[in-house]
RODO-2510 file (C-alpha; in nm, 4 decimals, decimal comma):
residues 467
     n   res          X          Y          Z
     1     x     1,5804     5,7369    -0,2908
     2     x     1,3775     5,8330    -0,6172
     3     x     1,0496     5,6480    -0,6846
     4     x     1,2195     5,4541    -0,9068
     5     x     1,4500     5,3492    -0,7298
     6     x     1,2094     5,2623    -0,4404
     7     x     1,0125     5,0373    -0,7130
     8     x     1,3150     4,7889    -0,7929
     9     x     1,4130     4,7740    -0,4059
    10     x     1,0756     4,6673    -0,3234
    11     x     1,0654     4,4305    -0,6548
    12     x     1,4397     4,2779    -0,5351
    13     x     1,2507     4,1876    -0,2076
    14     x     0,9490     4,0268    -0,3232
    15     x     1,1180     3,8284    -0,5849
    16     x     1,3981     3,6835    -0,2716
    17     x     1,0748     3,6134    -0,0935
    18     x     0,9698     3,4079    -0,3814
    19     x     1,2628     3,2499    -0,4549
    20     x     1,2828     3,1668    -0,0424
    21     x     0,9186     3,0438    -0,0898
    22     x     0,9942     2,8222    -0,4032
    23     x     1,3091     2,6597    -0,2580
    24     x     1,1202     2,5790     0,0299
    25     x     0,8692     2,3840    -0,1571
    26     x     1,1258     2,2315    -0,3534
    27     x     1,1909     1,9880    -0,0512
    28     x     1,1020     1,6226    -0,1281
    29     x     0,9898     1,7036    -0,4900
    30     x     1,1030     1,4191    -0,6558
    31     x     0,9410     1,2501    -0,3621
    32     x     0,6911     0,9676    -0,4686
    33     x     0,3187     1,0449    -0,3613
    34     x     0,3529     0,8754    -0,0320
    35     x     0,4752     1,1241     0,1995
    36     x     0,2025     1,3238     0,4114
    37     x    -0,1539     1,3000     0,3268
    38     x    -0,0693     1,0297     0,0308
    39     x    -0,3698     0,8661     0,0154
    40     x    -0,5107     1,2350    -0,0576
    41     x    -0,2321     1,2413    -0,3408
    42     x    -0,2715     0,9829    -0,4824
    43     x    -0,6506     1,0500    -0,4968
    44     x    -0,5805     1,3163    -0,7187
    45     x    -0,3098     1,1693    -0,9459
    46     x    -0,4983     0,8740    -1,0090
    47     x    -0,8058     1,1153    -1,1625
    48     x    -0,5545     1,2026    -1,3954
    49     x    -0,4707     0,8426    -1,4461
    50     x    -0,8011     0,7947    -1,5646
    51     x    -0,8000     1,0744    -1,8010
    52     x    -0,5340     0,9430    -2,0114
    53     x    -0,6606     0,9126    -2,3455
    54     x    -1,0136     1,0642    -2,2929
    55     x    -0,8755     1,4395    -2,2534
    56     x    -1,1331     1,5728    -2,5621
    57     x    -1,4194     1,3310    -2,4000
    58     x    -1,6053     1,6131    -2,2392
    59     x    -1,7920     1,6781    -2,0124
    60     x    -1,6949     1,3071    -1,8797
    61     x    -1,3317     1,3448    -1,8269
    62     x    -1,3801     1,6231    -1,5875
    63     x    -1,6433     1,3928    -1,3460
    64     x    -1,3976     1,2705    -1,0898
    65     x    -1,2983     0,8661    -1,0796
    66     x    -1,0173     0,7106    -0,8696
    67     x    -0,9014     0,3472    -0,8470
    68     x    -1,0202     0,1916    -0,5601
    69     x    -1,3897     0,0068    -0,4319
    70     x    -1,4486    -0,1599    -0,8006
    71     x    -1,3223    -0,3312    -1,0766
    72     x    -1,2812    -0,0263    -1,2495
    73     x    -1,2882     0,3479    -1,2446
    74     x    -1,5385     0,4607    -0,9541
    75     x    -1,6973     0,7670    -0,9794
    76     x    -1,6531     0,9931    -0,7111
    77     x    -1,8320     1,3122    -0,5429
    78     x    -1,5021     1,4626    -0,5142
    79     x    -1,4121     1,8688    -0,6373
    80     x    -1,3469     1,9798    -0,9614
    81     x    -1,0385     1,8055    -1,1447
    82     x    -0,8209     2,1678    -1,2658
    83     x    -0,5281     1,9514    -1,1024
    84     x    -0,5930     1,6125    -1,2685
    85     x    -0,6992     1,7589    -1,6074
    86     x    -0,3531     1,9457    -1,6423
    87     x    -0,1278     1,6391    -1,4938
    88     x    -0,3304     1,3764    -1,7518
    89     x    -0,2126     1,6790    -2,0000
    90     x     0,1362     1,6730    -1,8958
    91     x     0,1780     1,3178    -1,8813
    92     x     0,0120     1,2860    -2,2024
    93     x     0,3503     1,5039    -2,3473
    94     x     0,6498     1,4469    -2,1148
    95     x     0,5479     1,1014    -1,9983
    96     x     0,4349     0,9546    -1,6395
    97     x     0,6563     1,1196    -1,3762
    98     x     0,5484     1,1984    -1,0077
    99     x     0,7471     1,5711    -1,0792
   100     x     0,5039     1,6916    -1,2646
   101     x     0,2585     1,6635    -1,0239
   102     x     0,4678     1,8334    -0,8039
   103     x     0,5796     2,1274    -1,0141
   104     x     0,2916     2,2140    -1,1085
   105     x     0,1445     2,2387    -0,7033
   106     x     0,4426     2,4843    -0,6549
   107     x     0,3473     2,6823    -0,9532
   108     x     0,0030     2,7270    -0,8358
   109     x     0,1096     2,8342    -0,5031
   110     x     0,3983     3,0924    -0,6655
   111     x     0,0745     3,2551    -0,8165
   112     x    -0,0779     3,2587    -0,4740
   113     x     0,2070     3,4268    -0,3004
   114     x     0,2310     3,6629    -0,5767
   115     x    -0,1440     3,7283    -0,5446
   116     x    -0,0976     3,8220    -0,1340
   117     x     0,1437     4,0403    -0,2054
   118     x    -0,0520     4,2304    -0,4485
   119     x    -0,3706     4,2087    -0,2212
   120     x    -0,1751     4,3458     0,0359
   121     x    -0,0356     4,6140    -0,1754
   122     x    -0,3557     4,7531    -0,3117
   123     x    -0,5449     4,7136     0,0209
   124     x    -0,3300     4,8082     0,2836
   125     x     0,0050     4,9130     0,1440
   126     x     0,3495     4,7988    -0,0148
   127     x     0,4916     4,7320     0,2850
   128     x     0,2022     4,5280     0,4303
   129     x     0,2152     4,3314     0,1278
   130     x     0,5482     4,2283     0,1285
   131     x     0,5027     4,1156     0,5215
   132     x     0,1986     3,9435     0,4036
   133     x     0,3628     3,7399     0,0992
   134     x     0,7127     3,6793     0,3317
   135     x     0,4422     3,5422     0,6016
   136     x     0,2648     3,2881     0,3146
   137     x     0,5709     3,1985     0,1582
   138     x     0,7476     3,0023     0,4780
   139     x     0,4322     2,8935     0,7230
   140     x     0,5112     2,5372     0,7578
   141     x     0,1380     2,4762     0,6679
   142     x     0,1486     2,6718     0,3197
   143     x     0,4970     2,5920     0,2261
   144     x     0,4352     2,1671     0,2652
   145     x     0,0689     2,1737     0,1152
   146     x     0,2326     2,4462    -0,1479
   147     x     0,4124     2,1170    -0,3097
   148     x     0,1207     1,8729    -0,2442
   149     x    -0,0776     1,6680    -0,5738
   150     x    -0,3732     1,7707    -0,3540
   151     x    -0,6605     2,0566    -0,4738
   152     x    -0,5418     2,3132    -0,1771
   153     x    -0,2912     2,4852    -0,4225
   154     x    -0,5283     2,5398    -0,6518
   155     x    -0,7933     2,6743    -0,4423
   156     x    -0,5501     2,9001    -0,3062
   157     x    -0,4476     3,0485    -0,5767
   158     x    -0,8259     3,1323    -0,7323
   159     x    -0,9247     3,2630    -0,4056
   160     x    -0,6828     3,5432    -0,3894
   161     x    -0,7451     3,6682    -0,7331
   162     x    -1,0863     3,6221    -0,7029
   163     x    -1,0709     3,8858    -0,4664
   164     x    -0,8411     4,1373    -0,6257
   165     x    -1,0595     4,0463    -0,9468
   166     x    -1,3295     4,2095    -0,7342
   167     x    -1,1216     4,4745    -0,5861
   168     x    -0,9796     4,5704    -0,9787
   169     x    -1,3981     4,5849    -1,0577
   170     x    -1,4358     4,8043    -0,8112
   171     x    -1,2069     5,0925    -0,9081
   172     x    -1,2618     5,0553    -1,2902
   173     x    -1,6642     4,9128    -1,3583
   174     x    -1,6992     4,7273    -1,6451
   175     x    -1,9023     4,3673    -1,7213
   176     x    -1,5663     4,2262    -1,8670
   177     x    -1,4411     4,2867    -1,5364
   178     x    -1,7195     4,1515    -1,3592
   179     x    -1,7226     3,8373    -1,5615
   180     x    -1,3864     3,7532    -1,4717
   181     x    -1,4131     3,8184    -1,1055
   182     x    -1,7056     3,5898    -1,1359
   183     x    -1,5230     3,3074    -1,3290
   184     x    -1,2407     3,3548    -1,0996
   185     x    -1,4722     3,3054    -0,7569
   186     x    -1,6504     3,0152    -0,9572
   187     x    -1,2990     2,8509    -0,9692
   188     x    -1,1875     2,8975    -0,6194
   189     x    -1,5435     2,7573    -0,4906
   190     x    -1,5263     2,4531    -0,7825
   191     x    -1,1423     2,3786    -0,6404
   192     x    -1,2046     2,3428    -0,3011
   193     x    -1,5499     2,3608    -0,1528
   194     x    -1,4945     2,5481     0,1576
   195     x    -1,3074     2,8285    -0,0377
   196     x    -1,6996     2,9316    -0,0596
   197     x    -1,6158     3,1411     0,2479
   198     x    -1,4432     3,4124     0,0907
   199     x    -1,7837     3,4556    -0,0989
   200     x    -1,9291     3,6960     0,1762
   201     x    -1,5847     3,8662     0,1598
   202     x    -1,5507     3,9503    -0,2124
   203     x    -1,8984     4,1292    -0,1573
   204     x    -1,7813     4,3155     0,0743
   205     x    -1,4779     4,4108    -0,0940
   206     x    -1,7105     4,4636    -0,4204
   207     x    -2,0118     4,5819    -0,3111
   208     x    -2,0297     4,8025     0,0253
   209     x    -2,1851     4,9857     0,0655
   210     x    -2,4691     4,8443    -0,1780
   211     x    -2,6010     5,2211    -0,2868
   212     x    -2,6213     5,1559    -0,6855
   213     x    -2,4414     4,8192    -0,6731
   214     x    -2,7165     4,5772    -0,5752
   215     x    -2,7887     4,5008    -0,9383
   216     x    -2,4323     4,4400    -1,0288
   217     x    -2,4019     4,2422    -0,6897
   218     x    -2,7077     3,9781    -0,8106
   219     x    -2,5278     3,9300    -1,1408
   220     x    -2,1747     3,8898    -0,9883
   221     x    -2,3463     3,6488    -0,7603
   222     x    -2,5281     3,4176    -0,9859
   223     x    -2,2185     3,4030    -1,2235
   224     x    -1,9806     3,3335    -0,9375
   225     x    -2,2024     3,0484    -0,8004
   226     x    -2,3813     2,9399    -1,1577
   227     x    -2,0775     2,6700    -1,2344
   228     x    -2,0177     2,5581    -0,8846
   229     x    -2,4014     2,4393    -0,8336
   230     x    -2,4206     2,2659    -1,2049
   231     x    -2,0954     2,0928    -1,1363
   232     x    -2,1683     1,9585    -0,7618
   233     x    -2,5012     1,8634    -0,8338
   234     x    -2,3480     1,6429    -1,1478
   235     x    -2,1542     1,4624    -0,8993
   236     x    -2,3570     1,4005    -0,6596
   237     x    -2,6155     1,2705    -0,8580
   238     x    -2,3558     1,0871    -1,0367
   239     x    -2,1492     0,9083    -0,7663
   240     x    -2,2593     0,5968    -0,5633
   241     x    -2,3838     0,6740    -0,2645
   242     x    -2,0307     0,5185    -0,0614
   243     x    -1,8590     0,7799    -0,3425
   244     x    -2,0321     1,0820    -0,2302
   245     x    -1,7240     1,2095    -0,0666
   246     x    -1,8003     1,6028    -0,0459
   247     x    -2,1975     1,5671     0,1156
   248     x    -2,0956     1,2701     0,3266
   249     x    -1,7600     1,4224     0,5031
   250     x    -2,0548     1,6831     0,5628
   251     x    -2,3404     1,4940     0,6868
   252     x    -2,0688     1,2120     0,8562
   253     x    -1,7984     1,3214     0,9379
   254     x    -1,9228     1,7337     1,0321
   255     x    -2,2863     1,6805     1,1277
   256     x    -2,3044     1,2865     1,2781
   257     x    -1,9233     1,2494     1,4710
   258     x    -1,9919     1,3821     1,8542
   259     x    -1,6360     1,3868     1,8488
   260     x    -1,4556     1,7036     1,9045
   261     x    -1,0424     1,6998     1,8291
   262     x    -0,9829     1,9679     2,0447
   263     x    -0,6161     1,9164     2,1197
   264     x    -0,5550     1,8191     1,7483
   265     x    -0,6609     2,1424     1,5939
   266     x    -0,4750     2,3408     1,8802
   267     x    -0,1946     2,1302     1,8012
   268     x    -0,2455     2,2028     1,4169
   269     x    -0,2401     2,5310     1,4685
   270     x     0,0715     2,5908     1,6536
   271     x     0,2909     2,3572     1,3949
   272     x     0,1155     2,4623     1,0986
   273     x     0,0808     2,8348     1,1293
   274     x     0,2477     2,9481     1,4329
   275     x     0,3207     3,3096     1,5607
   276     x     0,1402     3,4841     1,2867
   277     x    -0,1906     3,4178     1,3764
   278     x    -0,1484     3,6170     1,7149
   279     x    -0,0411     3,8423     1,5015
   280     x    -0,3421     3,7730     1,2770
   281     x    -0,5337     3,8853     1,6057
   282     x    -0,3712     4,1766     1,6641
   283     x    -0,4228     4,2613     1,2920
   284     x    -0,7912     4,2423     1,3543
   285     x    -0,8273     4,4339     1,7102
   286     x    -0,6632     4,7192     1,4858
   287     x    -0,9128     4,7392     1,2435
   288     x    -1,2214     4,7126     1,5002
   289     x    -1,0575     5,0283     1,6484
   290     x    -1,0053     5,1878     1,3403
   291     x    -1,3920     5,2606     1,2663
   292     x    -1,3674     4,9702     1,0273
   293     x    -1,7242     5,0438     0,9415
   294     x    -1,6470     5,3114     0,7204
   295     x    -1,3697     5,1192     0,5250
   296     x    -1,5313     4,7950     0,3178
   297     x    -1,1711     4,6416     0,2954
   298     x    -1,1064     4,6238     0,6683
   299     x    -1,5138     4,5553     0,7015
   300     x    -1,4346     4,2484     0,4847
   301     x    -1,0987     4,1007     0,6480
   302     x    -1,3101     4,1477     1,0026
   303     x    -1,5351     3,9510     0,8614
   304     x    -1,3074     3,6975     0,6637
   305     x    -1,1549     3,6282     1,0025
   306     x    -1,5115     3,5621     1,1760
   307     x    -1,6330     3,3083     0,8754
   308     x    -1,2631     3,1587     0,9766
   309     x    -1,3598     3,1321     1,3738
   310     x    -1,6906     2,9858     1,2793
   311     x    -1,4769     2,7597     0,9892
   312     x    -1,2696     2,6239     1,2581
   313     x    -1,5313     2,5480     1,5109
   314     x    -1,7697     2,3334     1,2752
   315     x    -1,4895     2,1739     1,0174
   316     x    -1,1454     2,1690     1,1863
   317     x    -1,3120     2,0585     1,5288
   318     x    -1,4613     1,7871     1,3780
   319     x    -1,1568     1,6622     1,0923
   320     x    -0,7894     1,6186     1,2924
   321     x    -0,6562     1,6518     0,9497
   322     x    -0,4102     1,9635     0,9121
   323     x    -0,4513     2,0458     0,5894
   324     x    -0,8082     2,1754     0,6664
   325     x    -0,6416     2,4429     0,7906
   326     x    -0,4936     2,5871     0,4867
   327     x    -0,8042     2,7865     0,3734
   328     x    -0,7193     3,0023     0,6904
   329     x    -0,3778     3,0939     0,5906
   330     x    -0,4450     3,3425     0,3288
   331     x    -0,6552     3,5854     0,6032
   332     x    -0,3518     3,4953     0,8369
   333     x    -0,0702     3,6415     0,6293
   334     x    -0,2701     3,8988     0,5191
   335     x    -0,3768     4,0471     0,8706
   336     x    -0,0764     3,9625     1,0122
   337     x     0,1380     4,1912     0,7808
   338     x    -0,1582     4,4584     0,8170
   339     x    -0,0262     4,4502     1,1493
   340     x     0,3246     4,4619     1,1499
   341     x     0,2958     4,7811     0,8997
   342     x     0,0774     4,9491     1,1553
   343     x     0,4014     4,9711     1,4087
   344     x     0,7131     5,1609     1,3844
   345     x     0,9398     5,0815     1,1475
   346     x     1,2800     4,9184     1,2912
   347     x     1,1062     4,7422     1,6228
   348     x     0,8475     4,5536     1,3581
   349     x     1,1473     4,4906     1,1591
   350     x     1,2857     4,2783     1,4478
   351     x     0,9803     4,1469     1,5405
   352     x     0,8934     3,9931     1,1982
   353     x     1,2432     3,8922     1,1119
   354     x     1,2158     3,6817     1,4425
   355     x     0,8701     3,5472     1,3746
   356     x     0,9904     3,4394     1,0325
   357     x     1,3261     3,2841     1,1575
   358     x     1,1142     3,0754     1,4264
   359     x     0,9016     2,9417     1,1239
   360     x     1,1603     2,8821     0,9215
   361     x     1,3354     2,6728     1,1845
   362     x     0,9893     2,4681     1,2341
   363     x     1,0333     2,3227     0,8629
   364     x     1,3607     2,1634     1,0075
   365     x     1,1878     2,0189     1,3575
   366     x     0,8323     1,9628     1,3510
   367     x     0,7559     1,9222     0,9645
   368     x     1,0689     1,6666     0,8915
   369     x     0,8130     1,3227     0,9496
   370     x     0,6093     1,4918     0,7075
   371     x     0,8444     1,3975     0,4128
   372     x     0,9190     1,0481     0,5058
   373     x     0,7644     0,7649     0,3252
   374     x     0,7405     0,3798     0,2738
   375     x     0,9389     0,2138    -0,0209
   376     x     0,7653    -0,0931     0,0673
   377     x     0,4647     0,0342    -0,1441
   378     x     0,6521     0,1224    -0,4752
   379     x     0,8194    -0,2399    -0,4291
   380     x     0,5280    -0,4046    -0,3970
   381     x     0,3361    -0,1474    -0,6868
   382     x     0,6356    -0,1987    -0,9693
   383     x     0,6250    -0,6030    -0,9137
   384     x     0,2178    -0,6092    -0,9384
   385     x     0,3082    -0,3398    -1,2748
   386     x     0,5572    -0,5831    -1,4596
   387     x     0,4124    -0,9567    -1,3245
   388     x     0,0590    -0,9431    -1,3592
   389     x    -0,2157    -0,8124    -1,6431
   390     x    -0,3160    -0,5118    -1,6581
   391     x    -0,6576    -0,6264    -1,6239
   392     x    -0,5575    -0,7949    -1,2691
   393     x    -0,7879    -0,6465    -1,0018
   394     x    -0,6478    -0,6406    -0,6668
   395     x    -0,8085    -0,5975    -0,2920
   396     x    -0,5413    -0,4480    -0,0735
   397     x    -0,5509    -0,5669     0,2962
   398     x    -0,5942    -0,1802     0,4618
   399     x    -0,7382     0,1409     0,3519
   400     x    -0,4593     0,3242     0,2246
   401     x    -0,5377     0,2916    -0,1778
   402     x    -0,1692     0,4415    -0,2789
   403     x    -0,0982     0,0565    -0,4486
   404     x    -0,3640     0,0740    -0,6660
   405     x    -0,2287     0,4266    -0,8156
   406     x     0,0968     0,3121    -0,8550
   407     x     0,0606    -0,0383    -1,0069
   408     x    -0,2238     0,1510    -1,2636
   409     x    -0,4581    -0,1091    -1,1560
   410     x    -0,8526    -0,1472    -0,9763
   411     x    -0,9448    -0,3334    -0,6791
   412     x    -1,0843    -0,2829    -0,3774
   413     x    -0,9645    -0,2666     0,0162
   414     x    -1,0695    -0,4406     0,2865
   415     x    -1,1622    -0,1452     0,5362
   416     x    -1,2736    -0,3069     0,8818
   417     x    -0,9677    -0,2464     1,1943
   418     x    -1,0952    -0,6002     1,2911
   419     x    -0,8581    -0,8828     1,1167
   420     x    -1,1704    -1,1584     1,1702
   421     x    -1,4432    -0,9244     0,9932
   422     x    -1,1315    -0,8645     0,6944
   423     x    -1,1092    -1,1986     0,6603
   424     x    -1,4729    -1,2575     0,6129
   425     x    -1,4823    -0,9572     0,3581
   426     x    -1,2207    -1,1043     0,1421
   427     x    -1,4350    -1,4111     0,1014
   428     x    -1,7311    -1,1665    -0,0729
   429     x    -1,4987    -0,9913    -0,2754
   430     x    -1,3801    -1,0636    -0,6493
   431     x    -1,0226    -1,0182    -0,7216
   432     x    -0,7079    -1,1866    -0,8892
   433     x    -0,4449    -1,0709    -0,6134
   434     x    -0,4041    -1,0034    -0,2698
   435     x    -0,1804    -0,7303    -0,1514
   436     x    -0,0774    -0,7175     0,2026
   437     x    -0,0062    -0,3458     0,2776
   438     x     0,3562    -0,2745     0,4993
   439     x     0,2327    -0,2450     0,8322
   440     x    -0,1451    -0,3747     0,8322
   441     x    -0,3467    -0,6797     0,9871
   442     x    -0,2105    -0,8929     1,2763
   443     x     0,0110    -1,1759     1,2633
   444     x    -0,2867    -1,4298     1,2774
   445     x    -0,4534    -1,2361     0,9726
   446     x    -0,1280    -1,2727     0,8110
   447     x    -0,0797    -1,6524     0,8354
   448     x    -0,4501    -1,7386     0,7580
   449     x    -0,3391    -1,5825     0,4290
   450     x    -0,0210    -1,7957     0,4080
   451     x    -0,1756    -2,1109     0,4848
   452     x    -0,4616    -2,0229     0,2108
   453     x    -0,3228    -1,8478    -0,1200
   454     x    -0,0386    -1,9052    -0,2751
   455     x     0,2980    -1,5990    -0,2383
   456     x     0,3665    -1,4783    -0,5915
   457     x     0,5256    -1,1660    -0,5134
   458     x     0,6315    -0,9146    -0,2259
   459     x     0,3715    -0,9296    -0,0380
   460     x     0,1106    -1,0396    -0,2960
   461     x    -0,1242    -1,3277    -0,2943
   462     x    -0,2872    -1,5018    -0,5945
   463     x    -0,5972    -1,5234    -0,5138
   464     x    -0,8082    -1,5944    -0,8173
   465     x    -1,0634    -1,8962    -0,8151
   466     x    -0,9815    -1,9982    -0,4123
   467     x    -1,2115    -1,7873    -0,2850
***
């Protein structure tokens, strides 16, 4: 087969791998944001709720505000708003629709399969690439967080071309190149916080060894981390101190829980990624005894997978939450097809086919209570949305916010597991309407509120002037 003819087979796979990839994250997409990780969701649809008619206001509309703990929008220590900014866009055109959200997570994370593939391609080879992006495109992890309202998408898909940015530097100098491997790095880090750890890896990729590059290594370095530092030191400074979200799941949550969720990021790991990160492993042993001293791009996915180890022992061991995980995935795929392309041909054929049919089946078994969600909530938003003013504030009776997002109003949430010290809260806080979440507070909480406010709604207590 001619070159050319080699060129369109290999195009004819990647594109069925993206189609695979798409359709996969097509599941639930008309699905309101109340499946998996809602409250994270709606987080990040209600910034662009907020937006909505302040789109030319800047630098304001891009400081982060959701709907919950005040009477109006709260500002929030929360990371950059590339998501929200285009949604509040969207919905400014096309109207309010839960879709868009959607669509336009799967479009980010087309760009990051695309992006593995052609990190693979120009680091390792075609054929590693195309195992890489097949690997990315159907991990349970990757393909439900691939359709999420939720920064990972995002992040994903500046942190790959941030690093073939780098890579495309590398081979052809110039400051125009440099610049935008520098913007693109700023926007990975500014996405998602933790995507600083492919920082060390992009100078690796860029810069090793230094001889002659040092110079070029300080600029690419203060331009890649110029923006991020400005913009999380605005928020910081600007959010209450019960906003500060990034610092204080950090100094909380990271540094202050002795807690360590051992069997939940084991767990994690097996549902969310699976066989590929032995083969991840076996990826890596490969390069170590392949004098990957010598070679800056295998020097740089050694070391990508140790800033992952070290990632997963101070983060993931201290958050149970899965989607931490996703910053891993990219390094996964990636090794993972290095090392199916370092075996013979036909058994690694097998092998991979097998590890991608076993993930494939996992969407159907382990992921399916991922998609479900409560109608309850969207009963109980839409009444609040056509009965009450839009000025109403509400306190919901749990910690899930998702209400206030969907009935586009404020409030605030009574967050203590104990139904006595809820009760007491509600009597300091100022609200019109009390909304008693599906499935929170005991039955005694429940008929205190009976006997005390009036039922106007599903669910929903006037509340105004009896506290």
């Amino acid at each position: 087969m001619g070159l050319g003819g080699m060129g369109q087979r290999v195009k004819g796979i990647l594109v069925f791998i993206l189609v695979v990839g798409v359709i996969l994250r097509l599941q639930g997409v008309e699905n309101p944001y109340l499946d998996d990780q809602g409250w994270r969701q709606a987080d990040t649809a209600s910034m662009a709720l907020n937006m909505l008619g302040h789109l030319g206001d800047f630098p304001d509309v891009l400081f982060p505000t959701l709907n919950y703990d005040g009477s109006g929008p709260q500002p929030v220590e929360l990371e950059f708003p590339f998501l929200p900014y285009l949604l509040a866009w969207t919905w400014t055109i096309f109207g309010w629709y839960d879709l868009w959200g959607r669509l336009w997570a799967i479009s980010f994370s087309v760009l990051t399969m695309i992006g593995v593939y052609q990190f693979g391609k120009l680091t390792f080879s075609i054929r590693a690439g195309l195992w890489a992006v097949a690997f990315y495109a159907v991990i349970p992890l990757t393909t439900y967080y691939g359709r999420t309202v939720m920064p990972e998408p995002v992040a994903q898909a500046f942190s790959i071309w941030a690093l073939i940015a780098v890579i495309h530097w590398r081979k052809e100098p110039s400051f125009i190149r440099l610049l935008g491997a520098s913007l693109l790095m700023s926007g990975a880090i500014l996405a998602k916080l933790p995507q600083l750890m492919i920082f060390p890896v992009a100078l690796l990729l860029g810069f090793y060894p230094l001889q002659g590059r040092i110079g070029k290594m300080l600029t690419y370095s203060v331009l890649s981390l110029f923006l991020p530092m400005i913009y999380y030191s605005w928020v910081h400074m600007g959010a209450a101190g019960s906003s500060q979200f990034v610092s204080g799941i950090f100094s909380y949550q990271i540094m202050g829980d002795q807690n360590n969720y051992v069997q939940d990021l084991l767990m994690n790991l097996k549902r969310g990624l699976g066989f590929p990160t032995l083969l991840a492993l076996m990826g890596m042993i490969i390069m170590i005894r392949e004098e990957s001293l010598k070679n800056e791009v295998h020097l740089a996915m050694i070391l990508w997978a140790v800033v992952c180890c070290f990632y997963l022992g101070v983060i993931c061991l201290k958050i149970p939450l899965d989607y931490y995980l996703v910053p891993i995935a990219l390094p996964i795929a990636l090794l993972a097809g290095f090392a199916l392309d370092k075996g013979e041909q036909t058994p690694t054929i097998g092998v991979g086919v097998l590890i991608l049919s076993l993930l494939l089946t996992s969407q159907y078994t382990n992921d399916r209570p991922k998609y479900l969600w409560d109608e309850q909530v969207l009963t109980q938003a839409k009444w609040i949305r056509e009965y009450t003013q839009k000025e109403s504030v509400l306190i919901l009776s749990g910690s899930p916010p998702m209400t206030l997002y969907y009935a586009q109003r404020y409030g605030y949430r009574l967050i203590s597991s104990d139904d006595v010290q809820a009760w007491l809260d509600l009597h300091t806080l100022s609200g019109d309407y009390l909304v008693v979440l599906p499935h929170s507070r005991g039955e005694e909480f429940r008929k205190r509120i009976e006997a005390s406010f009036p039922q106007v709604g599903p669910g929903v207590y006037k509340i105004q002037d009896k506290i």
